[in-house]
LODRENKOL-994758 format. One line per field, with one value per atom (N, C-alpha, C, O, CB): residue number from 1; residue in three letters; atom name; x, y, z. Coordinates in nm, 3 decimals. Glycine has a CB too. Layout:
BEGIN
num	(NUM  ...);
residuo	(ala  ...);
atomo	(CA  ...);
east	(X  ...);
north	(Y  ...);
up	(Z  ...);
This chain:
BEGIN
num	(1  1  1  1  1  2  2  2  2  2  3  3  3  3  3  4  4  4  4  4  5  5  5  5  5  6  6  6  6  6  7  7  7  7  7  8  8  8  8  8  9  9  9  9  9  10  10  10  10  10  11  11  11  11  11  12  12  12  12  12  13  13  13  13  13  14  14  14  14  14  15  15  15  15  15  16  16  16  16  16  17  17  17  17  17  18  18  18  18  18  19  19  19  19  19  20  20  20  20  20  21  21  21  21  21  22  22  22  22  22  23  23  23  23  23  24  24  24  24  24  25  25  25  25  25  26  26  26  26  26  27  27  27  27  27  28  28  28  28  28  29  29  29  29  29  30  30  30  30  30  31  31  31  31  31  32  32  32  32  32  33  33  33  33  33  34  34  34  34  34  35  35  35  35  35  36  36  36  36  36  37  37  37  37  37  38  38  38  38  38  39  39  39  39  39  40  40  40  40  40  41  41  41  41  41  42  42  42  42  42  43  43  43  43  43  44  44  44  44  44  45  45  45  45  45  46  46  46  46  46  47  47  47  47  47  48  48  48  48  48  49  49  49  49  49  50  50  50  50  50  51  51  51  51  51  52  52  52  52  52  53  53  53  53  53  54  54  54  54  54  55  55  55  55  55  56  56  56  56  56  57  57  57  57  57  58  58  58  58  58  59  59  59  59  59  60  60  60  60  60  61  61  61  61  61  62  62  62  62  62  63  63  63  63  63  64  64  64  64  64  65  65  65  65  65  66  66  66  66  66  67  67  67  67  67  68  68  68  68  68  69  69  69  69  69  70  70  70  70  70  71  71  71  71  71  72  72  72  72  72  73  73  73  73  73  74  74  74  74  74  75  75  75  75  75  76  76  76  76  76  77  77  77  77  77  78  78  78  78  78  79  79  79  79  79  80  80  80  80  80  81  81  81  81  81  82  82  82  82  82  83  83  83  83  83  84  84  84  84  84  85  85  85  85  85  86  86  86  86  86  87  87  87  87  87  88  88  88  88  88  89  89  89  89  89  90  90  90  90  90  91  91  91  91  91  92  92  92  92  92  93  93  93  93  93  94  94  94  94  94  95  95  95  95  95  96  96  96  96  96  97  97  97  97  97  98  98  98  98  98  99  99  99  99  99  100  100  100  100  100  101  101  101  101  101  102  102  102  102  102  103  103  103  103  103  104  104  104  104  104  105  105  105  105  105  106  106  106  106  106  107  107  107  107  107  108  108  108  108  108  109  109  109  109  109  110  110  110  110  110  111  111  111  111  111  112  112  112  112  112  113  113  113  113  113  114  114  114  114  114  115  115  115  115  115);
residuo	(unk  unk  unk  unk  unk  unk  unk  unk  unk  unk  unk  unk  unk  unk  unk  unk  unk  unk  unk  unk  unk  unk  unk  unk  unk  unk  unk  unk  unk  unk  unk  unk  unk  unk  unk  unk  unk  unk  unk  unk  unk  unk  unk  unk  unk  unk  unk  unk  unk  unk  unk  unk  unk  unk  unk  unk  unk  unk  unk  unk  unk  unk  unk  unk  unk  unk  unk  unk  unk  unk  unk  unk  unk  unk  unk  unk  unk  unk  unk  unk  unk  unk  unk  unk  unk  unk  unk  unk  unk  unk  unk  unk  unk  unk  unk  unk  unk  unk  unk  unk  unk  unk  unk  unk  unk  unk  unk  unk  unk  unk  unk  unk  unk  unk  unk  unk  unk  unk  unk  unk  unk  unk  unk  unk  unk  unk  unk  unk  unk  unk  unk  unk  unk  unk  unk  unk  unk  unk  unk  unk  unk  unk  unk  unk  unk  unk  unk  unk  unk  unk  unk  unk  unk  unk  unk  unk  unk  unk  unk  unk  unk  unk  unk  unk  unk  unk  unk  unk  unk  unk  unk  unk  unk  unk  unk  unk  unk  unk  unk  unk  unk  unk  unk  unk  unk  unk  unk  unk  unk  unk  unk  unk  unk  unk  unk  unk  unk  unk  unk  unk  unk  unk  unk  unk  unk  unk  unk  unk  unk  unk  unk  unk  unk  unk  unk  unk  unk  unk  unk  unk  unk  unk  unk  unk  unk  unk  unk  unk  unk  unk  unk  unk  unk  unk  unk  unk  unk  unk  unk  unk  unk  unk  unk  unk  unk  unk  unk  unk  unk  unk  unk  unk  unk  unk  unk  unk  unk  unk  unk  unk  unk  unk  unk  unk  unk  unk  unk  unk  unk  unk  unk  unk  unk  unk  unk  unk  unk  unk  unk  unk  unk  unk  unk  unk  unk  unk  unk  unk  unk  unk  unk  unk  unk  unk  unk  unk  unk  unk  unk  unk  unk  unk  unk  unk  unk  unk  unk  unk  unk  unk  unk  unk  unk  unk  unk  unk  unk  unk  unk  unk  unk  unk  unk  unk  unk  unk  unk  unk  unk  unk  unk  unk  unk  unk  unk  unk  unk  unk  unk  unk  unk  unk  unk  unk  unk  unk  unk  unk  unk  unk  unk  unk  unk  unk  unk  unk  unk  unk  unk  unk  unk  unk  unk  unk  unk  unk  unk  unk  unk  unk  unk  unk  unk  unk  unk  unk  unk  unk  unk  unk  unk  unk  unk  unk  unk  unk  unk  unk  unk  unk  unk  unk  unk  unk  unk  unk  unk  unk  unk  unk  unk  unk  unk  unk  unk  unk  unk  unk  unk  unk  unk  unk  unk  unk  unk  unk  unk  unk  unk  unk  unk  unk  unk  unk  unk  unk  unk  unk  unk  unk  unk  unk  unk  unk  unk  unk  unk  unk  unk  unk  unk  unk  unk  unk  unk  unk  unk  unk  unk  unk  unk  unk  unk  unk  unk  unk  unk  unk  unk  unk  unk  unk  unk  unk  unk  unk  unk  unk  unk  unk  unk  unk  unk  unk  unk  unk  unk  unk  unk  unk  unk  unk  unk  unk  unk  unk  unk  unk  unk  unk  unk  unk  unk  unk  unk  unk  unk  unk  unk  unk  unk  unk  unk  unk  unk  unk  unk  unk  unk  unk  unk  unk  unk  unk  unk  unk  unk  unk  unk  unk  unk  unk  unk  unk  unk  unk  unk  unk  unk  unk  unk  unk  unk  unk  unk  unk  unk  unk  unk  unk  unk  unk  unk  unk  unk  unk  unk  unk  unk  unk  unk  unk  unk  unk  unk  unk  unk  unk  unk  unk  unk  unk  unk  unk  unk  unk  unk  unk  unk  unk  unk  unk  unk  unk  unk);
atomo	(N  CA  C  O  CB  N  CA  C  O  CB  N  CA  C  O  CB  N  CA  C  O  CB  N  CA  C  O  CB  N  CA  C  O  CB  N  CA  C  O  CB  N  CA  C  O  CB  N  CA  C  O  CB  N  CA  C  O  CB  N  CA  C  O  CB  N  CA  C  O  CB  N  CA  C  O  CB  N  CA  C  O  CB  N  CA  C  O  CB  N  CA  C  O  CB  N  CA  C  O  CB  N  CA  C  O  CB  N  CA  C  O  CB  N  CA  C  O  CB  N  CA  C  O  CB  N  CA  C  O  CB  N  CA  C  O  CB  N  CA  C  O  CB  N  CA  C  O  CB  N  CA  C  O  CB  N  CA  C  O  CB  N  CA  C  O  CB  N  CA  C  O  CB  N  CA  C  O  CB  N  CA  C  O  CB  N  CA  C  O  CB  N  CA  C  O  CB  N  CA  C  O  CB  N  CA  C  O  CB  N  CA  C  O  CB  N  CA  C  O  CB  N  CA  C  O  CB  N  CA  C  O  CB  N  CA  C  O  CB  N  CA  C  O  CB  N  CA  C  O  CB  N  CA  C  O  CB  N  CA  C  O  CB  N  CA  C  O  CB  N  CA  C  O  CB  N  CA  C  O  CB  N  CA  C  O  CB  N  CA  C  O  CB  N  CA  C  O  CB  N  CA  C  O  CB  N  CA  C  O  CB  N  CA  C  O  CB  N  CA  C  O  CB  N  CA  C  O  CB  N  CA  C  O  CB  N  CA  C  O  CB  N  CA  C  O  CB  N  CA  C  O  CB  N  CA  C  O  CB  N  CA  C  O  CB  N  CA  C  O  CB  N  CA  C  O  CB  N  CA  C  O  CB  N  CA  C  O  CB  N  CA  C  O  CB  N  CA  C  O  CB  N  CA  C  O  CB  N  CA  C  O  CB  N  CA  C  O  CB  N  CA  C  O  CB  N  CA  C  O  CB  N  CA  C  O  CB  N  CA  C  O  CB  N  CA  C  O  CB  N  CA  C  O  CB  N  CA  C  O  CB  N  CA  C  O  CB  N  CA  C  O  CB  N  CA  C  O  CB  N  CA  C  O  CB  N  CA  C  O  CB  N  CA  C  O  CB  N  CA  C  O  CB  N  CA  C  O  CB  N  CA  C  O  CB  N  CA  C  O  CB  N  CA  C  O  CB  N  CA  C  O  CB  N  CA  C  O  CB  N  CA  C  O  CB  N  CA  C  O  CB  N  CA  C  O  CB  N  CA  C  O  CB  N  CA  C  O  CB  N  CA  C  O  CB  N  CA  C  O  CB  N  CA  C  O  CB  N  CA  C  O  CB  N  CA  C  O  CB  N  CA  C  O  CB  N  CA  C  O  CB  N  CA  C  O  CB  N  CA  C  O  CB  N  CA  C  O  CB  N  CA  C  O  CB  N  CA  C  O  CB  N  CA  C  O  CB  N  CA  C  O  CB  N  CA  C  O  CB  N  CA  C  O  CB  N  CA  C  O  CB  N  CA  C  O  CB  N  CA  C  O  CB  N  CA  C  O  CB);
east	(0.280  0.385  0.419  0.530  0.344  0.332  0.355  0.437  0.516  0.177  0.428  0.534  0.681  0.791  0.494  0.627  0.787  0.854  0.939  0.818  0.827  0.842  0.915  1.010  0.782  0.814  0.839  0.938  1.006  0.710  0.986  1.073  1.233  1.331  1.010  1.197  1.326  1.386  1.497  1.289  1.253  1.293  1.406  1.522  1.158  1.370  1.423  1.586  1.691  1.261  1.593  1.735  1.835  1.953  1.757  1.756  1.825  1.867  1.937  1.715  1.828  1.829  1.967  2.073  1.613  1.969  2.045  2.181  2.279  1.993  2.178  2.285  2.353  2.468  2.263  2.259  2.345  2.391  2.506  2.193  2.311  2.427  2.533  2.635  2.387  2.498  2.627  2.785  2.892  2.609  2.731  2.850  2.892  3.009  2.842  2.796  2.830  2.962  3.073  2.698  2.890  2.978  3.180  3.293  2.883  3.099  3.275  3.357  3.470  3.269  3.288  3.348  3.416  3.508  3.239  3.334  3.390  3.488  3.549  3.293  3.531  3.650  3.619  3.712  3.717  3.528  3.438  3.415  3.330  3.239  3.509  3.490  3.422  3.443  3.655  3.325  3.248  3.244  3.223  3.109  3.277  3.248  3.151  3.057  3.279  3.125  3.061  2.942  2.826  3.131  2.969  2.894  2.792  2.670  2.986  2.898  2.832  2.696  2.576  3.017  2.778  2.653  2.579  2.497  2.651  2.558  2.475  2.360  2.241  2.552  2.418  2.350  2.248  2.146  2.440  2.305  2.277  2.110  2.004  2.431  2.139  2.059  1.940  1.823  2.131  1.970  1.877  1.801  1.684  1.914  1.842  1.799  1.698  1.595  1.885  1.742  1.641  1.525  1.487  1.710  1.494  1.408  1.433  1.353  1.369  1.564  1.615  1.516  1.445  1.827  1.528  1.442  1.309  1.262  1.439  1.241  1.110  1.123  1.076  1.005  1.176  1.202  1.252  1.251  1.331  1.297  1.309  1.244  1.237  1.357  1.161  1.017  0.927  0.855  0.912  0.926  0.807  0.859  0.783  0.812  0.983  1.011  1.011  0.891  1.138  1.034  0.964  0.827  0.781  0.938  0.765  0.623  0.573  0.517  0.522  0.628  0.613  0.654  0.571  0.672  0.760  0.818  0.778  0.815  0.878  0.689  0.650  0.470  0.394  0.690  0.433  0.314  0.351  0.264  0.190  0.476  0.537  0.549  0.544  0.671  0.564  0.587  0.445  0.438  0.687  0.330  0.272  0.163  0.047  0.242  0.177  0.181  0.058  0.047  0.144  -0.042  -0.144  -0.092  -0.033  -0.284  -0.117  -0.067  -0.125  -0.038  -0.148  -0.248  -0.294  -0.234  -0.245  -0.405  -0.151  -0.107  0.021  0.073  -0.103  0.070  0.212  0.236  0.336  0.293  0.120  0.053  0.029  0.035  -0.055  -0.007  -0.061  0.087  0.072  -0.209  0.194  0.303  0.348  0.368  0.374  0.375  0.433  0.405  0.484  0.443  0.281  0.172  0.251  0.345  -0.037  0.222  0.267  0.447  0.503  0.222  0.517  0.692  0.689  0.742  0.791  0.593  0.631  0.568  0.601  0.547  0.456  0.441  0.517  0.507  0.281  0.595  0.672  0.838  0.937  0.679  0.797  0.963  1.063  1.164  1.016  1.045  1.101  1.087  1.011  1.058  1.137  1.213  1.213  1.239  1.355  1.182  1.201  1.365  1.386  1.188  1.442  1.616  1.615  1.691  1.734  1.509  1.524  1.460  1.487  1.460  1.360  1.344  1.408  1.383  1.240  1.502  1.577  1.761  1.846  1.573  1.734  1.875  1.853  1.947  1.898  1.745  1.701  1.698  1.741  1.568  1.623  1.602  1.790  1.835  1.483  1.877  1.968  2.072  2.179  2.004  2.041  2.105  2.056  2.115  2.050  1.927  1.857  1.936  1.999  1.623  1.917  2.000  2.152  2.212  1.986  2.189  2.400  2.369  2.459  2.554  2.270  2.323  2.220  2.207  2.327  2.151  2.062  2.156  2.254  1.974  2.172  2.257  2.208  2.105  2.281  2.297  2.279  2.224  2.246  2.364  2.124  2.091  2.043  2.092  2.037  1.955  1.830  1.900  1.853  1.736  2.008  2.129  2.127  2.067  2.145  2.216  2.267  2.174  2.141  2.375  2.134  2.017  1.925  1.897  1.924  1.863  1.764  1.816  1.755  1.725  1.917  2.000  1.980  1.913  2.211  2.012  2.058  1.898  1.889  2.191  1.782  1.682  1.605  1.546  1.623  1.607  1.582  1.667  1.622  1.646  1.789  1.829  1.794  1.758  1.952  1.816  1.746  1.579  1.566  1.714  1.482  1.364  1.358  1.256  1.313  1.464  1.511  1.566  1.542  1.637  1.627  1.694  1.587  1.563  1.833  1.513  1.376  1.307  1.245  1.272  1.301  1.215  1.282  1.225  1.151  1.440  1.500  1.542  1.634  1.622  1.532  1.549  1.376  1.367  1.624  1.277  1.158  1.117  1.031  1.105  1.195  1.198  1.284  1.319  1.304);
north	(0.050  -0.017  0.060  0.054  -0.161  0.124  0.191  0.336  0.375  0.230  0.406  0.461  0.417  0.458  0.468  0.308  0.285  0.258  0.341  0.141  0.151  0.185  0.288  0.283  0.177  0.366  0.478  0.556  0.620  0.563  0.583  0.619  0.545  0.594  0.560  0.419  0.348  0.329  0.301  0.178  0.360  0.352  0.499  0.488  0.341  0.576  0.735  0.700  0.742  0.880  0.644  0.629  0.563  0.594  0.611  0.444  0.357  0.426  0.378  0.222  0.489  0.627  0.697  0.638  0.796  0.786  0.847  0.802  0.870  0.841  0.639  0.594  0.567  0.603  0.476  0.491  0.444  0.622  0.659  0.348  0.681  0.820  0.858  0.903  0.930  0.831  0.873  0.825  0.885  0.877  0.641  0.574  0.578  0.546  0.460  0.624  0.692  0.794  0.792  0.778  0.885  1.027  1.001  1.046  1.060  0.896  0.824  0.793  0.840  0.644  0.700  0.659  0.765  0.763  0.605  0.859  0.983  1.038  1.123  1.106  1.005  1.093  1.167  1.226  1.174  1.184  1.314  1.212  1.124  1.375  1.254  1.178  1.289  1.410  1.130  1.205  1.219  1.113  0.992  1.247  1.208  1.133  1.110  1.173  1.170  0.980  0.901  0.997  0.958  0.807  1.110  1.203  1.272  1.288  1.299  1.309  1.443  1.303  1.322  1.537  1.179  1.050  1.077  1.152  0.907  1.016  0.984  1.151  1.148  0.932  1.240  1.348  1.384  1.451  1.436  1.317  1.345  1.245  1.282  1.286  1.132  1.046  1.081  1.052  0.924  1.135  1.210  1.320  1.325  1.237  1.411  1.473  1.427  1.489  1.510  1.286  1.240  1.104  1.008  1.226  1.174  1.090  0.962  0.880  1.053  0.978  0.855  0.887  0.801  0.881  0.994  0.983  0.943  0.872  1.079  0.997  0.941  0.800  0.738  0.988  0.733  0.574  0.505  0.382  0.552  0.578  0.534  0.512  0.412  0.567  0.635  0.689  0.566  0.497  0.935  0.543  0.444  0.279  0.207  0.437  0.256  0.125  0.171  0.142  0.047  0.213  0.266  0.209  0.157  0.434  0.240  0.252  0.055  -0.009  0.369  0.017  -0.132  -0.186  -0.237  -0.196  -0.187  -0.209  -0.232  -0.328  -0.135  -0.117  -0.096  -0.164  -0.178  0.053  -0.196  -0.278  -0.407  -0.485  -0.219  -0.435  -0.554  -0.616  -0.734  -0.534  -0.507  -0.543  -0.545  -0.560  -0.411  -0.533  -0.506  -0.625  -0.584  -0.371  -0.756  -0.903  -0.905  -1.022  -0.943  -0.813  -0.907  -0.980  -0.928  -0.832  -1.071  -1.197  -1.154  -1.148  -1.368  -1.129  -1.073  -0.950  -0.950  -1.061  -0.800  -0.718  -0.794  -0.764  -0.616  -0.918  -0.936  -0.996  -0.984  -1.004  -1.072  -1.137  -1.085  -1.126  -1.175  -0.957  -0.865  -0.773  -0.709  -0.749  -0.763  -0.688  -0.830  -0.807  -0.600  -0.958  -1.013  -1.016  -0.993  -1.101  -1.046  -1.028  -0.920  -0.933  -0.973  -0.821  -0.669  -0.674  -0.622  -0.470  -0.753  -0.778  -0.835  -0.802  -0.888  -0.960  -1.074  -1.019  -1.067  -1.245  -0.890  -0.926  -0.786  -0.756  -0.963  -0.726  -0.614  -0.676  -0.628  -0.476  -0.824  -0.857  -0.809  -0.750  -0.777  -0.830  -0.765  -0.871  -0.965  -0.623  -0.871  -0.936  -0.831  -0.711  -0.983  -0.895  -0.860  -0.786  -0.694  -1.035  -0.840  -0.797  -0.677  -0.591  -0.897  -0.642  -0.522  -0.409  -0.296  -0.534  -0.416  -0.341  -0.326  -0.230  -0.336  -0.441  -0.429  -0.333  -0.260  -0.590  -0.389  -0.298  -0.084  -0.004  -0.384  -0.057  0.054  0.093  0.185  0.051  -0.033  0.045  0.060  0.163  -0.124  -0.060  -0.046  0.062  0.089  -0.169  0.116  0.244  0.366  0.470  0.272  0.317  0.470  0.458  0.549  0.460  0.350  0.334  0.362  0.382  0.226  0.358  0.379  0.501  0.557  0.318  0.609  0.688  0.803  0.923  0.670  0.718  0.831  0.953  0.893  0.761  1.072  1.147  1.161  1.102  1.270  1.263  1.320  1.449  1.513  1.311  1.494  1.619  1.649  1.739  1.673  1.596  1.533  1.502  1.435  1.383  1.542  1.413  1.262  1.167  1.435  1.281  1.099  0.991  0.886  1.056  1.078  0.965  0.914  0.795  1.018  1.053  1.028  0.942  0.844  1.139  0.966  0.847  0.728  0.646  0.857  0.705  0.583  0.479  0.357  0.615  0.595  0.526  0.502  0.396  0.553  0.599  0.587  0.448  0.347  0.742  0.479  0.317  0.186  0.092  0.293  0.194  0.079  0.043  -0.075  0.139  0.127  0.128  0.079  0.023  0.243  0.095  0.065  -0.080  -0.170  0.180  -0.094  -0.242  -0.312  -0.414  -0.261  -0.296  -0.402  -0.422  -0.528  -0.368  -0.333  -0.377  -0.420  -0.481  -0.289  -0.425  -0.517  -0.619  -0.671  -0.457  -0.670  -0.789  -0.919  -1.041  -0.725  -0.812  -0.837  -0.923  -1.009  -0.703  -0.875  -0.904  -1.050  -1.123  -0.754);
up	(2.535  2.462  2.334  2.282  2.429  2.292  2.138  2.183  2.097  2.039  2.287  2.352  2.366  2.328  2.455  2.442  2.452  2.299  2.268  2.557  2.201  2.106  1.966  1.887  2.133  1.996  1.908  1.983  1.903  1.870  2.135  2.226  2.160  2.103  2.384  2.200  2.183  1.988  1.942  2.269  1.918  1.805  1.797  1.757  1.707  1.824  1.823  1.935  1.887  1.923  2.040  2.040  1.988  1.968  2.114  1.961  1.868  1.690  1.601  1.862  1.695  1.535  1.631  1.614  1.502  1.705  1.785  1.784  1.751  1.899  1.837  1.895  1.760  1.734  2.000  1.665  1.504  1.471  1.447  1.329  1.475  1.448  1.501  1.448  1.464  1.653  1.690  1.674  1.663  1.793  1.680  1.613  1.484  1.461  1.626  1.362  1.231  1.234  1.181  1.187  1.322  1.387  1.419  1.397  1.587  1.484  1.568  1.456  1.439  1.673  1.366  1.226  1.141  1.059  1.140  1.192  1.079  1.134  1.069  1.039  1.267  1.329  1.416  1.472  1.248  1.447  1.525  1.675  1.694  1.416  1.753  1.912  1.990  1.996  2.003  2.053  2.197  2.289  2.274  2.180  2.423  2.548  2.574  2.525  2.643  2.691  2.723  2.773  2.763  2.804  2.823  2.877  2.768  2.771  2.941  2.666  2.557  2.480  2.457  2.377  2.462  2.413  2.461  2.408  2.435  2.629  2.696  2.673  2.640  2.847  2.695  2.695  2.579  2.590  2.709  2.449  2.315  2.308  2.259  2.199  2.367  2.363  2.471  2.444  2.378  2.580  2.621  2.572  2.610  2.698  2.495  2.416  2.324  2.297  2.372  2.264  2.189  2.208  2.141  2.088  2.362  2.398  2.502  2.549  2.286  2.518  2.636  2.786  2.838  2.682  2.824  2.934  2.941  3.030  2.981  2.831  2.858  2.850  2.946  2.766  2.757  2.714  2.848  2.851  2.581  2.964  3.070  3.142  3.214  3.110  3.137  3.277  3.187  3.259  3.274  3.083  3.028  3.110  3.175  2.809  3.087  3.138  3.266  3.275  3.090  3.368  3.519  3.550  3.652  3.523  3.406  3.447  3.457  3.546  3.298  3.319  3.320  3.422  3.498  3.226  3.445  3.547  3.699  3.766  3.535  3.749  3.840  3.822  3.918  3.865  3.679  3.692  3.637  3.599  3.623  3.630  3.639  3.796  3.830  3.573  3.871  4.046  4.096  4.218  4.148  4.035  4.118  4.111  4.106  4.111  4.111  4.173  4.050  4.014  4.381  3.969  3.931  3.801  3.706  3.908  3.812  3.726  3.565  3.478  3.794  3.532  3.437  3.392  3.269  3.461  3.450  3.410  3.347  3.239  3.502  3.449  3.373  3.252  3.181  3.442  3.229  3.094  2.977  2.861  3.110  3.045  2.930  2.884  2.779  2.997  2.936  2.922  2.869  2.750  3.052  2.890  2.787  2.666  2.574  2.803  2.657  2.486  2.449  2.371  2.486  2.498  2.386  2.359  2.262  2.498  2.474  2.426  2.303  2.197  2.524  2.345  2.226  2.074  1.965  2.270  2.099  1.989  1.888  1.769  1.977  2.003  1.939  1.893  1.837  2.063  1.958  1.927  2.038  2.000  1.784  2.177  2.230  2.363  2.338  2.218  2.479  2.575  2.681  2.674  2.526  2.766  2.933  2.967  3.046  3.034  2.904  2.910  2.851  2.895  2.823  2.713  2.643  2.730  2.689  2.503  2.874  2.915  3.059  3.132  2.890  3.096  3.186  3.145  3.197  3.230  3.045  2.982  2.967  2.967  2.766  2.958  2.985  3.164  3.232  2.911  3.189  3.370  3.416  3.466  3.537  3.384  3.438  3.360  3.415  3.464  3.242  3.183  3.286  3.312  3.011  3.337  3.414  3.579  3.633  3.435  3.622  3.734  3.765  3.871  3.751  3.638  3.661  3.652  3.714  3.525  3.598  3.546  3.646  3.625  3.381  3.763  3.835  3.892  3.935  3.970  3.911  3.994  4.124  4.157  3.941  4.236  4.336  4.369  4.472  4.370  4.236  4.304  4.403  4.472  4.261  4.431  4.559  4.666  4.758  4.525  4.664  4.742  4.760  4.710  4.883  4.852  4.844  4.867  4.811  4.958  5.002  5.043  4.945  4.926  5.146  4.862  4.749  4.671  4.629  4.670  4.647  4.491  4.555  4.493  4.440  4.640  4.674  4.730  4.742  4.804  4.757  4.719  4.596  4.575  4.781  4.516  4.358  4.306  4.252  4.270  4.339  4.280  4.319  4.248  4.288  4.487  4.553  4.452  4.419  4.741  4.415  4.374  4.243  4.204  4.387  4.166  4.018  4.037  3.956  3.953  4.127  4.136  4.190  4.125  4.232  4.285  4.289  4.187  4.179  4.373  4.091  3.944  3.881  3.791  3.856  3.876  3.764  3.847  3.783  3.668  3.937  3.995  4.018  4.031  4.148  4.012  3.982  3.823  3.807  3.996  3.741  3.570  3.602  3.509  3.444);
């Protein structure tokens, strides 16, 4: 949890800059953002909610207990790590090809439908 954290603290820094940026006149696409924010740590902050996620799915009642304790006591919500998986999901590509995407997402959408 102190990963994810210190992860999401660093995009959330990112993103208030980048909308600073906008203010100033200085436009970027949705792309050059998204990219920027990867840069500063969006992916890992993803692969970390993956990880909850996936020991969120994985039925023992005590792991899921123990991932609420550490939400609640970071101030944080089940939605705050579903709003990440589903930023990682719109935004999986096709390198791997199609088939691959389209199971990577299927795999992403069972954990946020799991939450």
């Amino acid at each position: 949890m102190e990963l994810y954290i210190r992860y999401s603290d660093r995009v959330k820094a990112e993103t208030q800059r980048l909308e600073q940026l906008e203010l100033d006149d200085l436009e970027m696409d949705e792309e050059e953002k998204y990219n920027r924010k990867l840069e500063c740590g969006l992916y890992t902050l993803q692969l970390i909610a993956v990880i909850l996620g996936d020991l969120w799915c994985s039925e023992h009642s005590q792991m899921k207990a123990r991932i609420e304790l550490l939400l609640k006591q970071q101030k944080l919500t089940k939605n705050d790590i579903k709003d990440i998986l589903q930023e990682y999901h719109d935004n999986i590509g096709d390198l791997d090809g199609a088939e691959e995407k389209e199971r990577a997402q299927a795999r992403i959408q069972r954990i946020i439908s799991s939450f």
